[in-house]
C-alpha positions as CSV (number, residue, x, y, z in Angstrom):
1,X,-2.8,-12.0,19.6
2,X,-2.6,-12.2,15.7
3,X,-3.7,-8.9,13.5
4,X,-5.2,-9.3,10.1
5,X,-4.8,-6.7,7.2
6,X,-6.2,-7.4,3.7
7,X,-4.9,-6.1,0.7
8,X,-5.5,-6.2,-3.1
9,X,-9.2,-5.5,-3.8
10,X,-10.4,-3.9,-6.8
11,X,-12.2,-3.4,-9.9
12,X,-11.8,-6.4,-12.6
13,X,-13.8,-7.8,-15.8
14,X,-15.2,-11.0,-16.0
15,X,-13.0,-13.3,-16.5
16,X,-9.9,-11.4,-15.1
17,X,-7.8,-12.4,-11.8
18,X,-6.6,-10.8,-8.7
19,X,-4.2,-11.6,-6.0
20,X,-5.8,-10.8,-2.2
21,X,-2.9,-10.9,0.9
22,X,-3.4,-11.0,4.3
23,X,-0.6,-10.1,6.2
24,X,0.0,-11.2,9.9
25,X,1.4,-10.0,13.0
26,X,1.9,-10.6,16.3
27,X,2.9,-13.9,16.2
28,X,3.8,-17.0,13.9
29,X,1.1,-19.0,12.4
30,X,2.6,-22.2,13.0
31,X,-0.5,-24.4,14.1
32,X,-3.3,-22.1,12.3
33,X,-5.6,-22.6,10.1
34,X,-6.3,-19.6,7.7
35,X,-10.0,-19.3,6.0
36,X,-10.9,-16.6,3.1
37,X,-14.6,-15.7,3.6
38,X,-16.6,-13.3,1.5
39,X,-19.8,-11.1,1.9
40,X,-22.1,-9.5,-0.4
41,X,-24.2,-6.3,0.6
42,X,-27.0,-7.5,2.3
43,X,-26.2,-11.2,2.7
44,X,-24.2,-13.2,5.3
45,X,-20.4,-14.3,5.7
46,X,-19.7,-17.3,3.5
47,X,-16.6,-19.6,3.4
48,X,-14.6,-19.4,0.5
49,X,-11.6,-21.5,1.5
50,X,-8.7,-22.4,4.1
51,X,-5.2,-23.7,4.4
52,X,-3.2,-25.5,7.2
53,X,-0.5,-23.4,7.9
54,X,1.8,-26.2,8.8
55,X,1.2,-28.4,6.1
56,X,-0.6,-26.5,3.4
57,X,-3.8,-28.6,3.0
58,X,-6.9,-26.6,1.2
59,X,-9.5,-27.0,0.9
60,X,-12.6,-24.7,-1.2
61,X,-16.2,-24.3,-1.5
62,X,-17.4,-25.4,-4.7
63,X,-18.4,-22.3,-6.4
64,X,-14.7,-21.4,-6.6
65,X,-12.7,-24.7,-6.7
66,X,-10.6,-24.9,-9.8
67,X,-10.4,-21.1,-10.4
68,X,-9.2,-20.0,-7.1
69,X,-6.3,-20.8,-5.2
70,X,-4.8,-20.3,-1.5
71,X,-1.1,-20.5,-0.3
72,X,1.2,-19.3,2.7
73,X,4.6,-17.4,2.6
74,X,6.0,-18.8,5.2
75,X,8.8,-15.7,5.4
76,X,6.1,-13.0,5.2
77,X,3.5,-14.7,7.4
78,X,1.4,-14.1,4.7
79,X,-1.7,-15.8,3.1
80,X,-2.9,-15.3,-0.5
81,X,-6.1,-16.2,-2.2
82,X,-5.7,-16.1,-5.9
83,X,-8.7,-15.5,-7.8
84,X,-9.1,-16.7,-12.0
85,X,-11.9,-16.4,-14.1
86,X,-14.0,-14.0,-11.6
87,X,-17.4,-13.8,-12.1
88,X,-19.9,-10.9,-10.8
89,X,-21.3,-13.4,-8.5
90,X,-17.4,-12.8,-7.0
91,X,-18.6,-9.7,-5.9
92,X,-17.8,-9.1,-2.5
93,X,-15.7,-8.0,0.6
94,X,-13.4,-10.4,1.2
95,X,-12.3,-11.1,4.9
96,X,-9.1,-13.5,6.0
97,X,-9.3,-15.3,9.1
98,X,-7.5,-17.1,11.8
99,X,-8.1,-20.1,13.7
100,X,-5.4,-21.3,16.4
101,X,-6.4,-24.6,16.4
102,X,-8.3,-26.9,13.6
103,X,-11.2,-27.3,16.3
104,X,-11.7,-23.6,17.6
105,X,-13.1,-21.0,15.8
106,X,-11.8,-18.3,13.9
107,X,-11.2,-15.6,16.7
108,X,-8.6,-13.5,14.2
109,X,-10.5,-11.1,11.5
110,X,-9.4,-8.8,8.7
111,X,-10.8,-5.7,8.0
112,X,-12.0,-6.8,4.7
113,X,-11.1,-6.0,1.1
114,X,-13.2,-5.2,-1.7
115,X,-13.4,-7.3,-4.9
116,X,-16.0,-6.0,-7.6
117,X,-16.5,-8.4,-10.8
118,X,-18.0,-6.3,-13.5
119,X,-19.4,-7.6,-16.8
């Protein structure tokens, strides 16, 4: 059993950055894989992003590669998803997930955290 909690939503400019965590607990996340999704109001759950917990591999969607980043402190058993150059299309709540293994799905949700990209 692994809980999820999102933090560092908010209000930023185009063109501006934030930092999102999600912070685990109940266990290590040796073996996981970690995905950022993101939903709109109105629209479904799309994939952002993911890392191997073990080896740090990521992996984006292309609307964000090059100006958002993922990464793991290992110490914290936490997961980041740094976001540059945000655009209003940005806007959404933004959910980190958990899978255990690279072939399940993710069965570990956040509650979500709000990003809103103004112009």
């Amino acid at each position: 059993q692994v809980q999820l909690v999102e933090s560092g939503g908010g209000l930023v400019q185009a063109g501006g950055s934030l930092r999102l965590s999600c912070a685990a607990s109940g266990r290590t996340l040796s073996g996981y894989r970690m995905g950022w999704f993101r939903q709109a109001p109105g629209k479904g759950r799309d994939f952002v992003g993911h890392i191997g917990w073990s080896d740090g591999n990521t992996y984006y969607t292309d609307s964000v590669k090059g100006r958002f980043t993922i990464s793991r402190d290992n110490a914290k058993n936490t997961v980041y998803l740094q976001m540059n150059s945000l655009k209003p299309e940005d806007t959404a709540v933004y959910y980190c997930a958990g899978a255990s293994t690279p072939t399940s799905g993710y069965g570990y949700w956040g509650q979500g955290t709000q990003v809103t990209v103004s112009s």
